[in-house]
VOLOFI-676621 format. One record per residue (C-alpha): residue in one letter; x, y, z. Coordinates in steps of 0.25 Angstrom, whole numbers, padded with zeros to 4 digits, always signed. Layout:
# VOLOFI-676621
aXYZ ...
END
This chain:
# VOLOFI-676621
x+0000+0000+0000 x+0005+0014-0001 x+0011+0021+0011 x+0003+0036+0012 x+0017+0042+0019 x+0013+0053+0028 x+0022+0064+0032 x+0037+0062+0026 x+0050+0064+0032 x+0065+0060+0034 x+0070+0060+0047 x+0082+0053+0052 x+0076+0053+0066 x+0084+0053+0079 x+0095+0060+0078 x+0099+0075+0082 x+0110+0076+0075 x+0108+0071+0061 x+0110+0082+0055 x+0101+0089+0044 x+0102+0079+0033 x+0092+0070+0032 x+0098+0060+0021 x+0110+0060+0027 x+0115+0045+0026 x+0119+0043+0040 x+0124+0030+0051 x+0117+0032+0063 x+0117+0047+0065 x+0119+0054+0053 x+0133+0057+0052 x+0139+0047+0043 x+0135+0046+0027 x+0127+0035+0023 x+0135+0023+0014 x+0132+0024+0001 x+0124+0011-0004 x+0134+0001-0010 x+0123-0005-0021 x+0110-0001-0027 x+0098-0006-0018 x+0096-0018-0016 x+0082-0023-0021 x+0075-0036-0018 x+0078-0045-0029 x+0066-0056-0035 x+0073-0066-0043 x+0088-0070-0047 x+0097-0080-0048 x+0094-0091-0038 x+0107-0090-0027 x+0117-0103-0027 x+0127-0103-0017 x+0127-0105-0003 x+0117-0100+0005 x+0117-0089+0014 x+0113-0090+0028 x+0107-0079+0033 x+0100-0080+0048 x+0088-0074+0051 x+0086-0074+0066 x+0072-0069+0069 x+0061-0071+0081 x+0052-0083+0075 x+0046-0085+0087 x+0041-0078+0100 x+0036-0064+0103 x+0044-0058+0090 x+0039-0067+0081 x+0029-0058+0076 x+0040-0049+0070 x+0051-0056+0066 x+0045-0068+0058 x+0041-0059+0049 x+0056-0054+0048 x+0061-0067+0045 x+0050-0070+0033 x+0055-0055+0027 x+0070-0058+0028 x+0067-0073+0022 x+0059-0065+0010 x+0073-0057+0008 x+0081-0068+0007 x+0071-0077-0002 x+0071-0065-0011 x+0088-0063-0012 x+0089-0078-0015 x+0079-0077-0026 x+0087-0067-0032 x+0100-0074-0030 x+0103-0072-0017 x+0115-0067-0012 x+0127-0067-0019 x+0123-0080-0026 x+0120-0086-0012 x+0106-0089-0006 x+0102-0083+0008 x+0095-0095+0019 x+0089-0092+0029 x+0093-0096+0044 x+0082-0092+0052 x+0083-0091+0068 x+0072-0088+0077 x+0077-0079+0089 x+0064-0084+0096 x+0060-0068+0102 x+0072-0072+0112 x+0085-0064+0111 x+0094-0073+0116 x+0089-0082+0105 x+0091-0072+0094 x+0105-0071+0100 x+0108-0087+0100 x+0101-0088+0086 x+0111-0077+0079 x+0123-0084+0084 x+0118-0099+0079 x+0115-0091+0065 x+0130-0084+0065 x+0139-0097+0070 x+0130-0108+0066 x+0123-0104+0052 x+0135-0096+0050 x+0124-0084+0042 x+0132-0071+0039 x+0119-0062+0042 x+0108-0064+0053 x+0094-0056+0050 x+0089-0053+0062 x+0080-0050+0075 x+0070-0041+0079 x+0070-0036+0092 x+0082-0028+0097 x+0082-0037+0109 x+0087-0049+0099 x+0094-0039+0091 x+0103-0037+0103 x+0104-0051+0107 x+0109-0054+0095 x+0119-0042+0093 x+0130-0047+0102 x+0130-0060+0093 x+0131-0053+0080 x+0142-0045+0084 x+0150-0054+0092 x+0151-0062+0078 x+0151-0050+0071 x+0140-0055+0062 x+0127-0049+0054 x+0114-0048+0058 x+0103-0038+0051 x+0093-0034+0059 x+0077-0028+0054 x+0070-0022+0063 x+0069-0007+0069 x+0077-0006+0082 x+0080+0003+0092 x+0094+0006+0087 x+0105+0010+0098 x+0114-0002+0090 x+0122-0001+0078 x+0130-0016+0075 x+0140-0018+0064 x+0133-0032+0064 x+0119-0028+0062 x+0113-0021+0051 x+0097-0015+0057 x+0087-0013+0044 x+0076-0009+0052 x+0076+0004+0058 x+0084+0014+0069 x+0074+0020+0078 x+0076+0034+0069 x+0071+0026+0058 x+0058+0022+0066 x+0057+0025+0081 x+0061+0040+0080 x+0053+0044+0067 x+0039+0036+0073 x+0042+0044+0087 x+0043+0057+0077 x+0031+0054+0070 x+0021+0051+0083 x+0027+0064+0090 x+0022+0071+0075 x+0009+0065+0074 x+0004+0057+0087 x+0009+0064+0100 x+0022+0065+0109 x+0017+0055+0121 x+0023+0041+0119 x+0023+0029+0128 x+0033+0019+0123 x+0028+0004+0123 x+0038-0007+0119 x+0045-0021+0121 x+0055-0022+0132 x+0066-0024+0126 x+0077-0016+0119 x+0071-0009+0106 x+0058-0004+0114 x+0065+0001+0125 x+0077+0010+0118 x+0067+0012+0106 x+0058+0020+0118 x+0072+0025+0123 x+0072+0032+0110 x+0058+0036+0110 x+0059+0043+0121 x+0071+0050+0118 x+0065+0056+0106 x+0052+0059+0113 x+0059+0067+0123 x+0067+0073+0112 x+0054+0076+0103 x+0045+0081+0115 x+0038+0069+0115 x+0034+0061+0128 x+0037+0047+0133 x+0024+0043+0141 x+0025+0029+0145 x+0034+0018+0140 x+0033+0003+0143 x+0039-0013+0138 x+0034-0027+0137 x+0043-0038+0138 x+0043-0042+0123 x+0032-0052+0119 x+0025-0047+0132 x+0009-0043+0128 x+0003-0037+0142 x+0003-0025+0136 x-0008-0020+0145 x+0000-0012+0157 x+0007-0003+0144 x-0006+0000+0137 x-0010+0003+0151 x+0003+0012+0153 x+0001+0019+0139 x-0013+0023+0142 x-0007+0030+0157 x+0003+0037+0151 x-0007+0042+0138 x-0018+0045+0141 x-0023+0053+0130 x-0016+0045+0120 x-0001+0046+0114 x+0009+0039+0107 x+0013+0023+0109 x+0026+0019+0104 x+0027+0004+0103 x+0041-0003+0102 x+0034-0018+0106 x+0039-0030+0099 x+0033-0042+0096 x+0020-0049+0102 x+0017-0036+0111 x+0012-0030+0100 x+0002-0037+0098 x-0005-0036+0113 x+0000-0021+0112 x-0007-0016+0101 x-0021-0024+0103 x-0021-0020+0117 x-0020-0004+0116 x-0030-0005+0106 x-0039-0013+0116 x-0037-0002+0125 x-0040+0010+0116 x-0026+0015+0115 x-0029+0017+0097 x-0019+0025+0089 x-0027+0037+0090 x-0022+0041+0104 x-0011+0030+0105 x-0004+0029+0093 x+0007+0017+0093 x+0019+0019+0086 x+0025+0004+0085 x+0041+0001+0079 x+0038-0016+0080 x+0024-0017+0076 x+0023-0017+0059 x+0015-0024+0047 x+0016-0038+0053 x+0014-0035+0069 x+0001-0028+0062 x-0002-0039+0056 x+0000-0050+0070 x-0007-0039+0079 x-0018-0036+0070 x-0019-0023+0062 x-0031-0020+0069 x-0023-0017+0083 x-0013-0008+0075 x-0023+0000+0067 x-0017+0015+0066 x-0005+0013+0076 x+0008+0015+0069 x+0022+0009+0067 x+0036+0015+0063 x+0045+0008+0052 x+0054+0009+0040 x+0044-0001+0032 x+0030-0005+0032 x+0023-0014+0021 x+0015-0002+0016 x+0028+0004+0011 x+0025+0007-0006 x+0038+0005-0012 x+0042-0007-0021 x+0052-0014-0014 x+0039-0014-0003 x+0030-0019-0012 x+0039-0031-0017 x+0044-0035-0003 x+0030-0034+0003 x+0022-0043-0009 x+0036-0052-0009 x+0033-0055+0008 x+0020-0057+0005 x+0022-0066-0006 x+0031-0075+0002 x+0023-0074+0016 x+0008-0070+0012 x+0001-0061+0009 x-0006-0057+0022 x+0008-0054+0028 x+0015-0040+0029 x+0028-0034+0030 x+0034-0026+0039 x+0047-0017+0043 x+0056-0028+0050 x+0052-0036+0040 x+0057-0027+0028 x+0069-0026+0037 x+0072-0038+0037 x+0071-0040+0021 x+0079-0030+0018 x+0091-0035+0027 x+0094-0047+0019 x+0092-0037+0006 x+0102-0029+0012 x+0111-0038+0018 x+0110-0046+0007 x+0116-0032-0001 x+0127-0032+0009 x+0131-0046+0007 x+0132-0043-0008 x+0140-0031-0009 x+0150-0037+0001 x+0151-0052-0008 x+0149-0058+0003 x+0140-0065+0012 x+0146-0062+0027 x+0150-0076+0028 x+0162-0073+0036 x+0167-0062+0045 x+0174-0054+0033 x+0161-0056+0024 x+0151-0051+0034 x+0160-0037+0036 x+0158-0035+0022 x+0143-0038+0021 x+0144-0029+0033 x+0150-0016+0026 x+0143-0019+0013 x+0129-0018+0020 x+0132-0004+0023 x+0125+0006+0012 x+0116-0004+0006 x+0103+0000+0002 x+0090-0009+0001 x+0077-0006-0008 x+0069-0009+0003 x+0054-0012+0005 x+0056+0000+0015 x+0062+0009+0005 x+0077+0011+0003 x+0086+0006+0014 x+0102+0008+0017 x+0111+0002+0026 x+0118+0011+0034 x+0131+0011+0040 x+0126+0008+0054 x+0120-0006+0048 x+0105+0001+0048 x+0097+0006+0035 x+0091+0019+0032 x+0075+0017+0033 x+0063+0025+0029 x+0056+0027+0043 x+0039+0026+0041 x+0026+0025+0050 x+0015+0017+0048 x+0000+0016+0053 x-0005+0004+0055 x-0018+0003+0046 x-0030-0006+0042 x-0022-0015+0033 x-0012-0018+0045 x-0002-0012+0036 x+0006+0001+0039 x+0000+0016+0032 x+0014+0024+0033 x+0013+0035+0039 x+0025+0044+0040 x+0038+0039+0032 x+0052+0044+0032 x+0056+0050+0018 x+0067+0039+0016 x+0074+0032+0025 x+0080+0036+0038 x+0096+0033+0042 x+0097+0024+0054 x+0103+0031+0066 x+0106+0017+0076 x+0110+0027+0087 x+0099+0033+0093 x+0099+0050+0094 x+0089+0053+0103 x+0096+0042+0113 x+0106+0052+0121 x+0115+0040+0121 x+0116+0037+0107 x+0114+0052+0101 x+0125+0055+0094 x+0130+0040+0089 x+0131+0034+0076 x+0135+0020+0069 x+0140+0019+0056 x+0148+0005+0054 x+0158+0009+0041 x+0165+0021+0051 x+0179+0016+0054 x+0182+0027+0062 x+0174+0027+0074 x+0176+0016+0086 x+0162+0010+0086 x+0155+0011+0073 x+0142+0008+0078 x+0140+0018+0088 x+0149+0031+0087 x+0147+0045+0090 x+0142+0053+0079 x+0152+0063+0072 
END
């Protein structure tokens, strides 16, 4: 369908001292130029010649099952549609891509353990991986005690920069920041900040709050569940203390909380009207599980949403649906996750090499940096501090259980991991091709 874009704008959000360009191409901060892209876009290819040489075993390590099994299976199906697509159209570099899939079991010690068996036993030279931060940070210490790769899809609260991840969803300035922006515009300065206890909520509501203060907004109330937790009751309770008359919900809850969480304040009257929620985890497919009927006119912040009207879009949506069926939907972690193998795989080909071993994965490493990625989202670019430029939008949940956009960047936003409303981290950048500075990934800005 097509988007009816509201009010247009290009912010690079979150940062005081970006300076006055906006299209500066920037690493974390604004200060160092973007690297140029090293090939034309990569596009999704359809048919070619079939691969035949060894396969590549790439792990995919997702939650099959328990409470985040709502989100990430559907992960899994996107990247398995990316590399289906790659090896009809040759593969990569001669060589088809297999699939090792892993279930980190919602348990973060579990993700940890299943990263290590797929880097010494299956010997793959890329992981695709996790959802929550919680099992993101699990599985860091892993990675970079091997000094191996994983990509990572889904918007975070940043506050990290690796050399042994590459992040293709978004910075909080490329979501958080700009949907805090939009509600102080256009539904109020009163918040009360509801999300999973764990560490995304809590330093995504670190950040709210630091931009609220900053913004003259007010932080209200703010409250957790244990992850998968759905007495939702006492927060409802809590909200309708501390707001009265109404006012803004921001909602960083994960998983089955959702669900209980949106079918509950409805129960109890709390309709967008007066309480509009803002979610950052709830997209096409938690629509779809909760019921669009709970979510009608309540709102999310992504970089993609299936409503998006372009024609990479339209081909990724009609191809998912053609492999999947055609009642199911595609959402932002989803297209994430697709365009990671597209990219990695674009990495892996401008190196010649697949990162089988130590030295090969340093090259795949560096040749990721500066590629660019026709993606269903719109352009994307890797930037030097291992994330991607993103176009940042709104959506409105609507009658069809699909997203009407309602506010969209006017091309993507450059990724600043370290956050500037933080007092701790204003002022740090990351960029990973600087030689000159002791710790690439977290530096003083110049």
């Amino acid at each position: 369908m097509t988007n009816p874009f509201g009010r247009r704008k290009f912010l690079l959000y979150g940062s005081a001292t970006l300076g006055a360009s906006l299209l500066l191409k920037a690493c974390g901060g604004g200060t160092e130029p973007t690297t140029e892209p090293t090939a034309e876009p990569t596009e999704s290819p359809t048919t070619g010649t079939a691969p035949t040489g060894e396969p590549i075993k790439v792990g995919l390590l997702h939650s099959l099952s328990g409470t985040m099994a709502i989100s990430e299976t559907t992960v899994v199906e996107a990247a398995e549609l990316a590399i289906e697509e790659i090896n009809a159209a040759g593969g990569v570099l001669g060589r088809p891509i297999e699939a090792i899939k892993e279930d980190g079991a919602s348990d973060w010690p579990t993700f940890a353990e299943k990263a290590a068996k797929l880097i010494d036993q299956d010997k793959v030279p890329v992981v695709f991986g996790c959802w929550t931060s919680a099992s993101r940070k699990a599985v860091l210490p892993v990675f970079e005690a091997k000094n191996h790769m994983l990509w990572y899809p889904v918007q975070y609260e940043g506050q990290e920069c690796s050399k042994n991840i590459f992040y293709t969803g978004a910075a909080p300035n490329q979501q958080i920041e700009p949907a805090v922006d939009w509600l102080l515009e256009n539904k109020g300065n009163k918040f009360f900040l509801v999300g999973s206890d764990y560490v995304f909520p809590r330093t995504a509501n670190t950040i709210i709050k630091e931009q609220l203060k900053a913004k003259g907004g007010e932080t209200l109330g703010e409250d957790y569940l244990p992850l998968g937790n759905t007495e939702v009751t006492p927060i409802i309770t809590k909200i309708r203390e501390a707001l009265p008359d109404g006012g803004v919900i921001f909602n960083t809850l994960n998983g089955d909380s959702n669900v209980a969480f949106f079918k509950q304040i409805q129960a109890a009257g709390l309709t967008p009207d007066k309480y509009p929620v803002m979610s950052v985890s709830v997209a096409e497919e938690e629509v779809r599980q909760i019921g669009k009927e709970y979510l009608l006119g309540q709102f999310a912040s992504w970089n993609y949403f299936q409503s998006v009207d372009t024609p990479a879009n339209q081909k990724f949506v009609a191809a998912f649906k053609a492999k999947y069926g055609e009642d199911r939907v595609t959402n932002d972690p989803m297209e994430a996750a697709y365009i990671s193998v597209y990219l990695w795989k674009a990495a892996v080909e401008a190196a010649g090499d697949v990162g089988e071993t130590p030295e090969g994965l340093e090259k795949v490493r560096a040749a990721a940096i500066g590629k660019t990625f026709d993606a269903p989202e719109g352009m994307v670019t890797m930037q030097p501090n291992h994330h991607i430029s993103k176009t940042v939008r709104i959506g409105e949940v609507n009658d069809e259980g699909q997203f009407t956009i309602v506010w969209s960047s006017d091309g993507p936003v450059d990724p600043i991991p370290w956050n500037q409303f933080v007092p701790e981290t204003k002022g740090f950048t990351c960029d990973w091709t600087r030689t000159d500075v002791e710790n690439p990934g977290k530096f003083k800005a110049s």
